[in-house]
C-alpha positions as CSV (number, residue, x, y, z in Angstrom):
1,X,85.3,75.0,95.8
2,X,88.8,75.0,96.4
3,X,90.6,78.0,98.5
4,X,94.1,77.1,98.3
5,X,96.0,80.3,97.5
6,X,98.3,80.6,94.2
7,X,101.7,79.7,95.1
8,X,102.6,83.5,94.2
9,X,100.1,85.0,96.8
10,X,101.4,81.7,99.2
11,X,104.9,82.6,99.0
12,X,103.6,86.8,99.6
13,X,102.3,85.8,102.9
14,X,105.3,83.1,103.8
15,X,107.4,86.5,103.6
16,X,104.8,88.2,105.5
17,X,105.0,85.8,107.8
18,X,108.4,85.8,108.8
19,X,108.7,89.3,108.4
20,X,106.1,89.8,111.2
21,X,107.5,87.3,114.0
22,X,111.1,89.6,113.6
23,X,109.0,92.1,114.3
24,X,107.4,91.1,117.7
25,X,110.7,90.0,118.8
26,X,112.3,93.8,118.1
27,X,108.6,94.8,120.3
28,X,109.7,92.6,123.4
29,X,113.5,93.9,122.8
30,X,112.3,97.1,123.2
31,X,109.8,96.8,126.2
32,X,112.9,95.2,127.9
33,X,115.2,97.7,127.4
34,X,112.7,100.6,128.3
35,X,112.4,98.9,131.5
36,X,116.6,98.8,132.2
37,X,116.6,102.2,130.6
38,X,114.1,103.7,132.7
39,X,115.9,101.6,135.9
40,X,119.1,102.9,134.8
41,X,118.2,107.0,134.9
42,X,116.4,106.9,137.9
43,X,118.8,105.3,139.7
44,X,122.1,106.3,137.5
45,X,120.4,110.1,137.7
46,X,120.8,110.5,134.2
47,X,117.8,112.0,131.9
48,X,119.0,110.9,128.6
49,X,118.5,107.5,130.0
50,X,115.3,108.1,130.7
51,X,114.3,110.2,127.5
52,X,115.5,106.7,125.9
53,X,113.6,104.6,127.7
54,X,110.6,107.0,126.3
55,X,112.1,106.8,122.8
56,X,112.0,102.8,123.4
57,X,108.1,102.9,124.6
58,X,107.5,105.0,121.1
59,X,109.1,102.1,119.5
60,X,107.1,99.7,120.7
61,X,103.9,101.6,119.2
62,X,105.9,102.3,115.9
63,X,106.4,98.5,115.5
64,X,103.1,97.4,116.2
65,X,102.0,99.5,113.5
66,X,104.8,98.1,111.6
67,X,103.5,94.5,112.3
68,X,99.9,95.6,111.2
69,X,100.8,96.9,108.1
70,X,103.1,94.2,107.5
71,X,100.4,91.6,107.6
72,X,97.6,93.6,105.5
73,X,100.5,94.3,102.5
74,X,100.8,90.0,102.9
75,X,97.1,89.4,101.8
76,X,95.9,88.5,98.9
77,X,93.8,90.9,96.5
78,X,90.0,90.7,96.8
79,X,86.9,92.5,95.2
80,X,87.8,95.9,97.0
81,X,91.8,95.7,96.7
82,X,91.8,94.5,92.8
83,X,95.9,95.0,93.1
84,X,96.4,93.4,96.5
85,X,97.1,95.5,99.7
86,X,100.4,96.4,99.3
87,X,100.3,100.1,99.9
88,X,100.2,99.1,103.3
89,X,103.7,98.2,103.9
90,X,105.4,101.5,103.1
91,X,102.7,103.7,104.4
92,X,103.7,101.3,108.2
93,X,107.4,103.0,106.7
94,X,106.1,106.5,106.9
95,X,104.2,106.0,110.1
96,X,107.8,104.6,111.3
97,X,109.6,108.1,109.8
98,X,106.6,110.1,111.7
99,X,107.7,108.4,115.3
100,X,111.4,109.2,114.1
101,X,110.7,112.6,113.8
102,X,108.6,113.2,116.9
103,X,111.0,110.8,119.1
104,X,113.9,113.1,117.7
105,X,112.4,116.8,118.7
106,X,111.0,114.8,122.3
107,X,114.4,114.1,123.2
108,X,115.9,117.2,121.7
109,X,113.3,119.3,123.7
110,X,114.4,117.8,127.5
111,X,118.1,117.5,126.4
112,X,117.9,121.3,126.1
113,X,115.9,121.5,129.5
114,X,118.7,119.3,130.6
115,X,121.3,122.0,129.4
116,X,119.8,125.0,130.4
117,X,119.2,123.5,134.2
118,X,121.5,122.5,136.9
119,X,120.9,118.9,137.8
120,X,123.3,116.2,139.3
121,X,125.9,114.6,137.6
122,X,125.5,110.9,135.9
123,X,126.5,107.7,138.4
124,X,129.1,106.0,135.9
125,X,127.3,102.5,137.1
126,X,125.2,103.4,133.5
127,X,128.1,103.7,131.3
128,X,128.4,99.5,131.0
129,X,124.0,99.4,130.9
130,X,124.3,101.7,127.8
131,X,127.0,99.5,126.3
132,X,125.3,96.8,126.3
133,X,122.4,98.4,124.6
134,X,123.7,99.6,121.6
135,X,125.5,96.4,121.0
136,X,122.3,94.6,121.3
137,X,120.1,97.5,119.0
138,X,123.0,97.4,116.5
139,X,122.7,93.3,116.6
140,X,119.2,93.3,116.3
141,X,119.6,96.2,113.4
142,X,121.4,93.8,111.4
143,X,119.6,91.4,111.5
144,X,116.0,93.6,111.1
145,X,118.2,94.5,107.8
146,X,118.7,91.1,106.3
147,X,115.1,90.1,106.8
148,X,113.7,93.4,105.2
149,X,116.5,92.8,102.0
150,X,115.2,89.1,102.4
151,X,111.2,89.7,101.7
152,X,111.9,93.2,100.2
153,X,110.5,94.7,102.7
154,X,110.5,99.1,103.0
155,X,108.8,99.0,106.1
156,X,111.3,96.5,107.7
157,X,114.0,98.4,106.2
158,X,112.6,101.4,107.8
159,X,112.0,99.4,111.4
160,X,115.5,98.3,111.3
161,X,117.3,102.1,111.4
162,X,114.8,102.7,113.4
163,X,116.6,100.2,115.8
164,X,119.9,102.0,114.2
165,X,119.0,105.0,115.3
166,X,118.2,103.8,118.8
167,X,121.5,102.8,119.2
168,X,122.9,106.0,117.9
169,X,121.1,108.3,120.6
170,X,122.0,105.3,123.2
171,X,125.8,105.6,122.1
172,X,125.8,109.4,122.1
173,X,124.4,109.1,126.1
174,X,127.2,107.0,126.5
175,X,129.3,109.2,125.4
176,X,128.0,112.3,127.2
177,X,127.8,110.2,130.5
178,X,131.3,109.8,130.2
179,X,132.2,113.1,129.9
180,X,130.7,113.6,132.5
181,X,131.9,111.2,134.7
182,X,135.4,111.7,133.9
183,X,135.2,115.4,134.0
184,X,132.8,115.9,137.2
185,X,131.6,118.8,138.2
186,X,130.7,121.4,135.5
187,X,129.9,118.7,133.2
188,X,126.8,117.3,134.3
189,X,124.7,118.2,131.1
190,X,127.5,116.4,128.6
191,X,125.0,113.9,128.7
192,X,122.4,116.3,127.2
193,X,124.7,118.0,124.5
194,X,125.3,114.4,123.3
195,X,121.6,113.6,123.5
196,X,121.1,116.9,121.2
197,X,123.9,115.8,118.4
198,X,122.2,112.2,118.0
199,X,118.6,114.0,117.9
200,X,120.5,115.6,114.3
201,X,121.3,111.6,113.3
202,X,118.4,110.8,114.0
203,X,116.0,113.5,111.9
204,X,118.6,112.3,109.0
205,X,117.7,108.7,109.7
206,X,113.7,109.7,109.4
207,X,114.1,111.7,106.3
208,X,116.5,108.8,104.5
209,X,113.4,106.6,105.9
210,X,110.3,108.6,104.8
211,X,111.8,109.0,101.2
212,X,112.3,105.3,100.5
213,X,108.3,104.9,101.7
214,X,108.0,107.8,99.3
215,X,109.3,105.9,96.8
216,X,106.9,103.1,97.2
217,X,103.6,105.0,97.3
218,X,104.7,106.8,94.3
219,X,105.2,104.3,92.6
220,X,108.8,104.8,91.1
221,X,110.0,102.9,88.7
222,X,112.3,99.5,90.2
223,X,115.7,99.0,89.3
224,X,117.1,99.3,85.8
225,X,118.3,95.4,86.9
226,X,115.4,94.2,87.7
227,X,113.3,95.4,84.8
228,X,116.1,93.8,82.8
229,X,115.2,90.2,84.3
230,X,112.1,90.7,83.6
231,X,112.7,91.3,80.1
232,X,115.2,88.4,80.0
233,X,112.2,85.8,81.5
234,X,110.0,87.2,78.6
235,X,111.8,86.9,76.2
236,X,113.1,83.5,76.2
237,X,109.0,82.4,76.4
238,X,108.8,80.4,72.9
239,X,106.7,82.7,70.3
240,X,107.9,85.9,71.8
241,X,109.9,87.7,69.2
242,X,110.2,91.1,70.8
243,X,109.3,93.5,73.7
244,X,107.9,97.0,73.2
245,X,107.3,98.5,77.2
246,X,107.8,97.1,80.0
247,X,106.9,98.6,83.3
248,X,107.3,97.2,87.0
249,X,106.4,98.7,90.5
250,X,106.7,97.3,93.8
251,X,103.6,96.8,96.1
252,X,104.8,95.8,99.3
253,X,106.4,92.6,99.7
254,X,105.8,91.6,95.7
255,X,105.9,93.8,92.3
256,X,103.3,94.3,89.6
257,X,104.8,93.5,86.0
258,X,102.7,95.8,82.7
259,X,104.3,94.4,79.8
260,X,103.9,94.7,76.4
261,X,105.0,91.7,73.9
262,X,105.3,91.6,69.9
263,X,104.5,88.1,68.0
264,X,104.0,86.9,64.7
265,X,101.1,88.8,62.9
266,X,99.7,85.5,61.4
267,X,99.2,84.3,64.9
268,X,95.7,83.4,65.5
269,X,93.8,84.6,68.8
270,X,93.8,81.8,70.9
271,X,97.4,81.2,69.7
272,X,98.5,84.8,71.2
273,X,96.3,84.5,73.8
274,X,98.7,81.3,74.9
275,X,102.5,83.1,74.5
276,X,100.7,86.0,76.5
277,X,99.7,83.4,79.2
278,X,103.1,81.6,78.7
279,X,105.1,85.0,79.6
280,X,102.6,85.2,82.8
281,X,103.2,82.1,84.0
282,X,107.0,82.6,84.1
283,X,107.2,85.7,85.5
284,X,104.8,84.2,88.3
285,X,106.9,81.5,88.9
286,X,110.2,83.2,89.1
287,X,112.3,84.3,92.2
288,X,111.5,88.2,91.1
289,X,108.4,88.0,93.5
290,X,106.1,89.2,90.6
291,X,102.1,88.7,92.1
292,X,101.1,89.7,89.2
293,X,101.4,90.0,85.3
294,X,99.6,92.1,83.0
295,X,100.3,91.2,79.1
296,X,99.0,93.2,75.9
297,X,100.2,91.8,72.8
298,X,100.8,93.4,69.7
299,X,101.7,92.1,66.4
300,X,105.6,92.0,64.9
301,X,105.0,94.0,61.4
């Protein structure tokens, strides 16, 4: 018996795929940059260094979750998951809006400790180590971005202002090391007052995140745009004389198509039984990443 996949399901894991390998690159990123950021605070005497290097080792779990969930919305559906396993993918977007929100009140917690206690000034040796940073997490942003957009992806849209909002609490610290630096003593917690402003970004990153994941599990309806391709595709299947509802939801990395078509009331069984198959077939293979097609036919009076 033969266990090749569908080429819908195939191209559903292709996506899933590549989405995963950009993911375990933005894991390595971020274990690297942990390591300069936590090198760079100690030695630099900076806290919001070091309460980024924290916010990168959160990352790290956040994206392996990410990668996990990633992988089970790519699989096929079975006996137990009728509808496939999407659901997966933008619950890995809320788990990714829950580290947002806890990374946000842990380093708005210590820059407030930072305020409210004397410490020593910022060396200004980490004002060109934080630069670097946040042009390599806006970099790697973009390009998280274009690969989410590329398989559809919530939970790599959600990973990649993640890595946006990384390099806004990274470009605040630059800023409040500055400050510091220039102005010297009786500035030393700039660098915590900046740390506090980006924790506000950032909890408006999360919630932006956590209701596009929303959006998913709910299942809202998809784009008037899309729903009108899908409409197009079905109607220009030979026999099909007019459309009556047509639903759509995503489901991870692919969307589920409901649709209901009118034919000739003369037609015969079998003979509706083949348009309704027809109007499957092309909506399976199209570039709308439908997985799947359900078709009720009713007769044109």
């Amino acid at each position: 018996m033969s266990t090749e996949l569908p080429e819908h399901h195939a191209a559903t894991q292709r996506r899933g795929r590549a989405s995963t390998k950009i993911v375990l690159r933005g894991i390595l990123l971020n274990a690297l940059l942990a390591a300069l950021k936590f090198a760079g605070g100690i030695f630099g005497h900076t806290y919001a260094l070091i309460a980024d290097g924290t916010e990168s080792l959160l990352d790290i779990l956040s994206s392996i979750l990410v990668w996990a969930g990633v992988r089970v919305a790519s699989r096929p559906p079975d006996a137990n998951h009728p509808y496939g396993h999407g659901k997966a993918e933008p619950l890995a977007a809320l788990s990714v809006a829950v580290f947002i929100f806890g990374a946000a009140g842990w380093v708005g917690w210590h820059a407030i400790r930072g305020i409210v206690t004397p410490h020593q000034g910022p060396h200004w040796a980490t004002l060109p180590l934080l630069a670097a940073i946040v042009g390599t997490k806006i970099w790697f942003s973009r390009r998280m971005r274009k690969a989410g957009e590329a398989a559809d992806s919530t939970a790599l849209g959600a990973e990649a202002l993640h890595h946006y909002s990384d390099a806004i609490t990274s470009g605040a610290a630059f800023v409040g090391i500055a400050i510091a630096v220039v102005g010297g003593h009786g500035y030393e917690s700039a660098d915590d007052w900046a740390a506090l402003v980006a924790c506000v970004v950032i909890v408006f990153n999360g919630v932006s995140m956590s209701r596009s994941a929303m959006r998913d599990v709910m299942d809202t309806a998809v784009p008037q745009r899309y729903e009108d391709e899908v409409r197009s595709l079905a109607l220009a299947v030979p026999g099909v004389l007019a459309l009556d509802k047509t639903r759509v939801r995503k489901s991870g990395l692919s969307n589920l198509v409901d649709i209901q078509v009118r034919v000739k009331g003369s037609l015969t069984v079998t003979e509706g039984h083949a348009i309704a198959h027809a109007v499957k077939d092309a909506l399976l293979a199209s570039s709308l990443r439908v997985s799947d097609v359900t078709v009720h036919i009713e007769p044109m009076k």
